[in-house]
C-alpha positions in Angstrom: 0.0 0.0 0.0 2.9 2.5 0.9 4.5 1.4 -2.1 1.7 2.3 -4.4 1.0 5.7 -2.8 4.7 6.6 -3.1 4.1 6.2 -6.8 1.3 7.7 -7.0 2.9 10.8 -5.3 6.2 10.2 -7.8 3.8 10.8 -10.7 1.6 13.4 -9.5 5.2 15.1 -9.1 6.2 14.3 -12.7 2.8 14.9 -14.4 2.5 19.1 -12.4 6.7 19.1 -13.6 5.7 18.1 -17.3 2.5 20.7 -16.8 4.6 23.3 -15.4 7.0 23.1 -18.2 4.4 23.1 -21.5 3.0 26.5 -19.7 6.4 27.8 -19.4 7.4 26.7 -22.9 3.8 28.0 -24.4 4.6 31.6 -22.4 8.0 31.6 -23.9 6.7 30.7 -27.4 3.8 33.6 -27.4 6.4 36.2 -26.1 8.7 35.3 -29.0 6.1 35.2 -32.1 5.4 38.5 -32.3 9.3 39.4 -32.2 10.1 36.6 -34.7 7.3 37.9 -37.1 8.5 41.4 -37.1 12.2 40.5 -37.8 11.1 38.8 -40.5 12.1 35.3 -39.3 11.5 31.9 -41.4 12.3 28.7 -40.4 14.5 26.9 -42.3 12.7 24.6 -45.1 14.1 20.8 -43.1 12.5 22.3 -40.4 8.8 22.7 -41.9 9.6 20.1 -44.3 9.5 17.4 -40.9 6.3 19.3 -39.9 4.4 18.5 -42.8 5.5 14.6 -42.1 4.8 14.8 -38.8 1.1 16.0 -39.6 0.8 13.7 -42.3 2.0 10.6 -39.6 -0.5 11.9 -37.4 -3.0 12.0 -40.0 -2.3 8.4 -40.6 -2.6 7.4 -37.2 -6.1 8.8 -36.7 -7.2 7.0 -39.4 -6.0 3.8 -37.6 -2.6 3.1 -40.1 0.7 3.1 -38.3 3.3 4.7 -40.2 6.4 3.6 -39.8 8.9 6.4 -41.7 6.9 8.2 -44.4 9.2 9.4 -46.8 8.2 11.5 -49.9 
C-alpha cells in the first residue's frame, strides 16, 4: 500500500513538472512570435519540411494506419 502511494505521489510530481513546463514553454513561445514575425524570421525549409510529415503521420494514425517512416 505504501509502495503504491509513493508512486502515485512520484507521478503526481512528474505529471504538475511536465504541466509546469508546456505553460512555461507555451509563455515563452507567445512572447517570441510576435518578435520573430517582425524581424522577419522563417524557419529553415528541413524544419517545416519534418512538420508537414509529422502531420501527415499523425494524420495516418487517426485513421488507424501506423506509419512507420513516411518518406516523400
Amino acid at each position: 500500500m505504501r509502495l503504491a502511494l509513493r508512486l502515485s505521489e512520484s507521478n503526481q510530481r512528474h505529471t504538475s513538472m511536465i504541466r509546469i513546463h508546456y505553460l512555461f514553454m507555451h509563455a515563452m513561445a507567445r512572447i517570441a512570435a510576435p518578435i520573430m514575425r517582425k524581424t522577419g524570421y522563417r524557419f529553415p525549409k528541413e524544419w517545416r519540411g519534418n512538420k508537414l510529415i509529422n502531420h501527415v503521420e499523425a494524420n495516418m494514425l487517426a485513421d488507424g494506419v501506423k506509419p512507420d517512416h513516411v518518406r516523400f
